[in-house]
C-alpha positions in Angstrom: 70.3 31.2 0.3 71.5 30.8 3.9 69.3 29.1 6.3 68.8 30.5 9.4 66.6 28.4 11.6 63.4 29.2 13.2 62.7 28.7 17.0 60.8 25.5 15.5 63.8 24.3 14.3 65.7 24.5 17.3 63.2 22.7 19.4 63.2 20.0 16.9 66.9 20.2 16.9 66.5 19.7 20.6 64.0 16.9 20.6 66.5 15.3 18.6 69.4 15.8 20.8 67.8 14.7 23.4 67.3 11.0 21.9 70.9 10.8 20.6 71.8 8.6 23.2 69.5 5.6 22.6 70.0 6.3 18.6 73.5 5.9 18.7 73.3 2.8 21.0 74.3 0.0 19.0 75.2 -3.7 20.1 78.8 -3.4 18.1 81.8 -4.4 20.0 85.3 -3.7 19.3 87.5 -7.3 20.1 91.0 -6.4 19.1 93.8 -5.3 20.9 93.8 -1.9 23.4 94.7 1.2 21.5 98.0 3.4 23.4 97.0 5.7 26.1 95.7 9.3 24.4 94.5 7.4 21.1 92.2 9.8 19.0 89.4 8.4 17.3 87.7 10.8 15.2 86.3 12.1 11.9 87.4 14.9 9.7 85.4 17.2 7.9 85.9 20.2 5.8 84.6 24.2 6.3 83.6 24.6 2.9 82.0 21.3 2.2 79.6 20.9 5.1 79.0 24.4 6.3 77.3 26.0 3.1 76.8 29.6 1.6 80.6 30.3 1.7 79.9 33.0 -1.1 83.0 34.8 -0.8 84.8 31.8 -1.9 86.8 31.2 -5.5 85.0 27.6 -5.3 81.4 29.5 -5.1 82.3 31.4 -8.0 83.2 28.2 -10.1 80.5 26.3 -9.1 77.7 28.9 -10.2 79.7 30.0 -13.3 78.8 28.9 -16.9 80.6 26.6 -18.1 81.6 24.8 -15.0 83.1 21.7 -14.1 81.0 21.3 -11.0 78.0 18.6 -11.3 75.8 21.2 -9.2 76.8 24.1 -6.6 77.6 23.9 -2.7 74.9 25.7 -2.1 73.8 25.4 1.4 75.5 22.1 2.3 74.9 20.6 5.3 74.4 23.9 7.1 77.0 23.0 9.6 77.4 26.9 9.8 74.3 26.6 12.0 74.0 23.0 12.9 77.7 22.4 14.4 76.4 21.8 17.7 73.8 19.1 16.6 77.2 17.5 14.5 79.6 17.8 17.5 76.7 16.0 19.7 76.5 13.2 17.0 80.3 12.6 17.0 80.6 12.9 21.1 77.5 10.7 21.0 79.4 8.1 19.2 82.2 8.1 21.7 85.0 10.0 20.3 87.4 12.1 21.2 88.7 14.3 19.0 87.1 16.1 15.6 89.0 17.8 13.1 87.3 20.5 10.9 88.0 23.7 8.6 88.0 27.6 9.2 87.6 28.9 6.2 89.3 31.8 5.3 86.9 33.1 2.8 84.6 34.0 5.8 87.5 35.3 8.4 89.3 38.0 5.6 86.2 38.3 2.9 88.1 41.3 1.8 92.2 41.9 1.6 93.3 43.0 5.4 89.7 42.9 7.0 89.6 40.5 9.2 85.9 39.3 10.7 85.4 39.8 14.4 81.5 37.7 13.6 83.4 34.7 11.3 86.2 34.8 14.3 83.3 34.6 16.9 81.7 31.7 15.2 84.6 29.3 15.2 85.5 30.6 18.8 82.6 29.1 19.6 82.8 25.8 17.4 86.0 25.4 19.4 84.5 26.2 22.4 81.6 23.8 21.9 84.2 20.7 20.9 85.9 21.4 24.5 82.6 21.3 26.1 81.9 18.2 25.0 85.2 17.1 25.7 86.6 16.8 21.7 89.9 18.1 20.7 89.4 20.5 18.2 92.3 19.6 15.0 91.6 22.4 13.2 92.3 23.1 9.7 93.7 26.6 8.3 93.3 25.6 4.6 91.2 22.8 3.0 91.4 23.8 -0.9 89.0 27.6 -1.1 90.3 30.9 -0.9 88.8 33.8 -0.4 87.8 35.2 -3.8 89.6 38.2 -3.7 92.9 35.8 -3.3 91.9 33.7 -6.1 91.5 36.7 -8.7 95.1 38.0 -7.7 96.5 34.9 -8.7 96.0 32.3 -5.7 99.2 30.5 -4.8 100.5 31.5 -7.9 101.3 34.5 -6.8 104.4 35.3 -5.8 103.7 37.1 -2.7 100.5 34.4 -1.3 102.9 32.8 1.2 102.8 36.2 3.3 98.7 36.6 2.4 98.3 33.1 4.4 100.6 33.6 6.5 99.1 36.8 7.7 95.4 35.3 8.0 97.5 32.6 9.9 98.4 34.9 12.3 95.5 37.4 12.9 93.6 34.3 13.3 95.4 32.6 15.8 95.5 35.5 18.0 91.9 35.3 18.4 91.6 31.6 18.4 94.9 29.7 19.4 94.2 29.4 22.4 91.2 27.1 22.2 92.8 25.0 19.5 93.9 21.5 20.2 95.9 20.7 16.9 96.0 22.7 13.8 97.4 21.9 10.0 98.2 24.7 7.8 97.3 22.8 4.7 95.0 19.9 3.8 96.5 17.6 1.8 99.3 20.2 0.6 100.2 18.1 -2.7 96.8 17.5 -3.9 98.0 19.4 -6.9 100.9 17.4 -7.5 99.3 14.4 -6.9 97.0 15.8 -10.3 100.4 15.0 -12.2 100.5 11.7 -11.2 97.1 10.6 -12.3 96.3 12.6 -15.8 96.5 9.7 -18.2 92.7 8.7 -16.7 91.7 12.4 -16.7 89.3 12.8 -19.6 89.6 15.0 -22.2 86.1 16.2 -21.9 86.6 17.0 -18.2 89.9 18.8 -18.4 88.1 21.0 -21.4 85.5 21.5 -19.0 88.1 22.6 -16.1 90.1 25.0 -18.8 86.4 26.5 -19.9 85.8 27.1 -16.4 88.8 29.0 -15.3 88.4 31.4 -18.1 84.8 32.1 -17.5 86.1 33.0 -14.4 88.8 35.1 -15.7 86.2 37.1 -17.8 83.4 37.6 -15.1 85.8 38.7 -12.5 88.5 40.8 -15.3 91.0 39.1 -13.5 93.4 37.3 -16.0 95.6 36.2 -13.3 92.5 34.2 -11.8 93.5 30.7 -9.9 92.1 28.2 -7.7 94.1 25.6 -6.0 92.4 22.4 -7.5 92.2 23.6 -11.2 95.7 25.7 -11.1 99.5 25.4 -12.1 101.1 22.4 -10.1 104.7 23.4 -10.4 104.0 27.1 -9.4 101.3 26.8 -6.6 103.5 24.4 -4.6 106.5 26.3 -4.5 104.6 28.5 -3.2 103.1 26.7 -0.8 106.0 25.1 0.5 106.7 28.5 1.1 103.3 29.3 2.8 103.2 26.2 4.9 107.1 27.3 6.5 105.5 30.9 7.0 102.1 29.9 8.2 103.5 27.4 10.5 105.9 30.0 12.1 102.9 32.5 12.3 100.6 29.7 14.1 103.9 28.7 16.5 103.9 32.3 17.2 100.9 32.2 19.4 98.9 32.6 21.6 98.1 28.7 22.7 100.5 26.1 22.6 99.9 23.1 20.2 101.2 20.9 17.8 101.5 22.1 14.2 101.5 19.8 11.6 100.7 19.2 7.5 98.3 16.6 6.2 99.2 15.0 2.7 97.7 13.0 0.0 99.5 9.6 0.7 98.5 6.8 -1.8 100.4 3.6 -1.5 102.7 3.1 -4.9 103.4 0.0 -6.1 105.6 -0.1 -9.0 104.6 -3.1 -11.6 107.2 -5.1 -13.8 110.3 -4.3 -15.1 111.3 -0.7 -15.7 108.5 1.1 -13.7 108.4 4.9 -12.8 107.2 4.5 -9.0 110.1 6.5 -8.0 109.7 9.1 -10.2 105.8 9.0 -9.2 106.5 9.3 -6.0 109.0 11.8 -6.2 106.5 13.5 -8.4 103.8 12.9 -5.9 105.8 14.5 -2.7 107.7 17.4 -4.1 109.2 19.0 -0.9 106.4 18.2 1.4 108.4 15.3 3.3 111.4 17.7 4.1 108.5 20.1 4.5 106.3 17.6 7.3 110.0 16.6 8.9 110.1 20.1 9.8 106.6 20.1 11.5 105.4 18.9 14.5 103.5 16.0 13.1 102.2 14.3 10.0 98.6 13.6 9.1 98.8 10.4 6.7 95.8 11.0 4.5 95.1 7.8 2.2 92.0 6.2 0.0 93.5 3.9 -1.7 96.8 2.6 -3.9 98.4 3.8 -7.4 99.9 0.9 -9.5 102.8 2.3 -12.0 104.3 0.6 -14.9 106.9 1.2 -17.0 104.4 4.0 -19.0 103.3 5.6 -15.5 99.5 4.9 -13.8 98.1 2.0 -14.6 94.2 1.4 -14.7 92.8 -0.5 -11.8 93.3 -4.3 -11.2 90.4 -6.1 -12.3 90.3 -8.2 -9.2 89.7 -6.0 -6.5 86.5 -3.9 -6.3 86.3 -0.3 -6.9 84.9 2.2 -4.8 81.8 4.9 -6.1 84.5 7.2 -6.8 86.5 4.9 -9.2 89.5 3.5 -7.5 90.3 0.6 -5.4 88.6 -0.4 -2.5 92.6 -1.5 -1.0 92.4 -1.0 2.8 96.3 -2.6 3.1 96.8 0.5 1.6 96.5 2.8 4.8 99.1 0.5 6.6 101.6 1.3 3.9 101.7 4.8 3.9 101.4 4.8 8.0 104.3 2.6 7.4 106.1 5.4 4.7 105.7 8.0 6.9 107.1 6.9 9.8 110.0 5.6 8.3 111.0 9.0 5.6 109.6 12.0 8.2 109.9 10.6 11.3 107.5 12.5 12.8 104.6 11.6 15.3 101.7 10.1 12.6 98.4 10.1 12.7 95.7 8.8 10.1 94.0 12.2 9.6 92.0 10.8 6.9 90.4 7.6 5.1 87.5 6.6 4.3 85.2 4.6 1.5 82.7 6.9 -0.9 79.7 3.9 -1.2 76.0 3.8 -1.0 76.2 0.5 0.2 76.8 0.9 4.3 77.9 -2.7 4.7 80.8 -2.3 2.4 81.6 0.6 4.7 81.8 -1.0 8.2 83.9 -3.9 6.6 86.4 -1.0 5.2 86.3 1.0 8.5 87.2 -2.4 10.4 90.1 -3.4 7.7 91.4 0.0 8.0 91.8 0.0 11.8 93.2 -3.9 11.7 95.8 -1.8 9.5 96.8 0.6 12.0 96.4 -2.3 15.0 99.2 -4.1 13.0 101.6 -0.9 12.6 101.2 -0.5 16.5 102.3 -4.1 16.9 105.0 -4.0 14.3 106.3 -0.6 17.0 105.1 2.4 14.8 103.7 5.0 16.7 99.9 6.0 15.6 97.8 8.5 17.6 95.1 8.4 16.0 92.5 7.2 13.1 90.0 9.7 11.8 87.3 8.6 9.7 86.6 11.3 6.8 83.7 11.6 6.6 81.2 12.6 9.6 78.8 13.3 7.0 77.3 13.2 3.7 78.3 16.4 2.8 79.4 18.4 -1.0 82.2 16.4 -2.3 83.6 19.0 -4.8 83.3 18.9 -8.7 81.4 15.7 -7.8 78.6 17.4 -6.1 76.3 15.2 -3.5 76.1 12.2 -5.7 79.6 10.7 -3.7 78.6 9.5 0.0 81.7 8.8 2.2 79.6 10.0 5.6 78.9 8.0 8.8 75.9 10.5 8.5 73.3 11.0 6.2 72.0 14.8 5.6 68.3 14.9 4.1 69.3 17.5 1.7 66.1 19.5 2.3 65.4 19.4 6.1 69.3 18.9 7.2 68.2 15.9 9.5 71.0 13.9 10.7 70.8 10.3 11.0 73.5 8.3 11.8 74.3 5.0 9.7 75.0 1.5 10.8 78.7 2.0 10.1 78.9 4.8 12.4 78.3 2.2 15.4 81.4 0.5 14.0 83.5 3.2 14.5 82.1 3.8 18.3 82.4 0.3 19.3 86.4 1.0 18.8 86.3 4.5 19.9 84.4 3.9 23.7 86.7 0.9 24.3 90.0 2.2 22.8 90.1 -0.7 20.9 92.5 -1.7 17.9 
């Protein structure tokens, strides 16, 4: 169901607003060097993992469908729908300055061509609200769901998508562009090549699951052409998106408002091990077009986690030495300092650290990777790369995709029954930098 809150909840929503300020008080201090004028310090956050009952979606359908590959459903998420304005006075509260976030088209176009003058109200006012409390918005046109009616047609497999995105680009930017601060047509546009990169540690049971899925899906909606982003075609979807980022992009330039346009990718360091190693072809596996693509933007959004060893067979398991995260790979900070490093050099474009961030249950481990991550980007500044910005992913706990609630990358924990918001000791880590612009 969707929540809509009683006047109760809004005075408790209230009470708790009010004592944000000594809650988020923490004696933390940033020491290192002072970040460049116009820094952004942030956190990132998606539309369909936070705001809950996206029903129209393809990943609604997938997640309720039997089989699925989904540990549970979305279901009603954080309720960030509702509670944006308790989440944008959390991350103002925490002294930063920008906050990047999702429309999500499922809710703007729920139907081919008919656009929604409530969904378009809504994020007028998210946007409005970030202003007010003096946040750029960086918004995000598409973060993985499609409207379900896309999906069943054939999702970005279909031949004519790029024009379907790049018309919700358009009718949607006339009504919010200008309000927006940043935008990015596409989050991490190569997550599905990236999926060619890493199938040797892809179970067998879990791809089964995937290809069980997508045809239960086929069947309940008689669509055979049925495809969702994450579980679809890699060669086909992003030669199509290449072509939907170039349209998008010109449809969002078109106006009205007047902001940089960018594209966020996945961007794992690779390090090729011993003789004869494919890191090259991984790489060039990894990126596709999307450099050329993001050398043709405004800016790039340097998204990283962690690194991807290759050997002379392709990915190689995970060094014994260094600790893994919750979600199965390295805990490798000196990885974001890397691929900062790669960008500037191959697109040449102004770079920000859009995302990273550690999924742990143990807070401690946290702060220390938030404070190794922004040593990274302290030393790129010195060594004369230009960063704007470092946004944490994620603001909070929130539905983390076939994974369901059990991974916790958030600065802020949801109680998954009342919604309440508290803020973790890591998340005074982040402020320390954020009020004193320091590296």
């Amino acid at each position: 169901m969707t929540y809509t809150p009683s006047r109760r909840d809004l005075v408790a929503s209230a009470a708790g607003l009010i004592a944000a300020p000594s809650a988020l008080a923490h004696p933390a201090r940033a020491t290192g060097r002072r970040a460049p004028p116009g820094f952004l310090w942030g956190t990132a956050i998606s539309a369909h993992q936070s705001e809950g009952g996206n029903t129209n979606s393809d990943s609604w359908l997938l997640e309720n469908i039997t089989p699925t590959a989904f540990k549970g459903p979305s279901g009603d998420a954080c309720d960030s729908y509702h509670r944006y304005a308790q989440d944008l006075d959390i991350a103002a509260g925490l002294g930063l300055n920008c906050y990047r976030f999702g429309i999500e088209w499922a809710r703007i176009e729920p139907a081919p061509g008919m656009f929604s003058e409530a969904a378009l109200d809504h994020y007028e006012r998210v946007l409005a609200a970030c202003h007010a409390r003096n946040l750029l918005p960086i918004v995000t046109y598409n973060h993985f769901t499609v409207p379900l009616w896309f999906a069943m047609r054939g999702g970005f497999e279909a031949a004519d998508a790029a024009d379907l995105f790049a018309r919700f680009c358009g009718e949607t930017t006339k009504r919010l562009g200008p309000l927006i601060g940043m935008a990015s047509t596409f989050n991490e546009a190569n997550i599905v090549l990236l999926r060619k990169v890493l199938p040797r540690f892809a179970s067998d049971a879990a791809a089964q699951r995937a290809r069980d899925m997508i045809a239960a899906a086929k069947r309940q909606t008689n669509s055979p052409a049925f495809s969702s982003m994450l579980f679809g075609d890699p060669d086909r979807i992003s030669a199509v998106m290449l072509d939907a980022h170039a349209r998008g992009y010109a449809a969002i330039k078109a106006g009205p408002g007047d902001f940089p346009v960018g594209v966020t990718l996945s961007m794992q360091e690779i390090q090729g091990v011993g003789p004869n190693n494919r890191a090259a072809q991984a790489e060039a596996t990894m990126y596709g077009g999307w450099i050329e693509a993001a050398r043709a933007s405004d800016f790039i959004g340097v998204q990283t986690y962690s690194r991807l060893r290759i050997g002379d067979r392709g990915l190689l398991p995970p060094d014994g030495s260094v600790p893994l995260t919750d979600m199965g790979y390295e805990n490798y900070p000196s990885a974001i300092g890397a691929c900062l490093r790669y960008a500037a050099e191959h697109i040449g474009k102004p770079v920000y650290l859009t995302e990273t961030g550690i999924g742990t249950t143990d807070d401690a481990a946290r702060a220390t990777f938030i404070e190794a991550t922004i040593a990274e980007v302290a030393k790129c500044i010195a060594d004369g790369i230009d960063v704007k910005g470092y946004l944490y992913w994620s603001l909070l706990d929130n539905f983390e995709w076939t994974s369901g609630y059990a991974k916790r990358f958030g600065l802020v924990s949801v109680d998954r029954r009342t919604f309440q918001r508290t803020p973790k000791p890591s998340a005074h880590i982040l402020a320390a930098h954020a009020r004193a612009n320091r590296l």
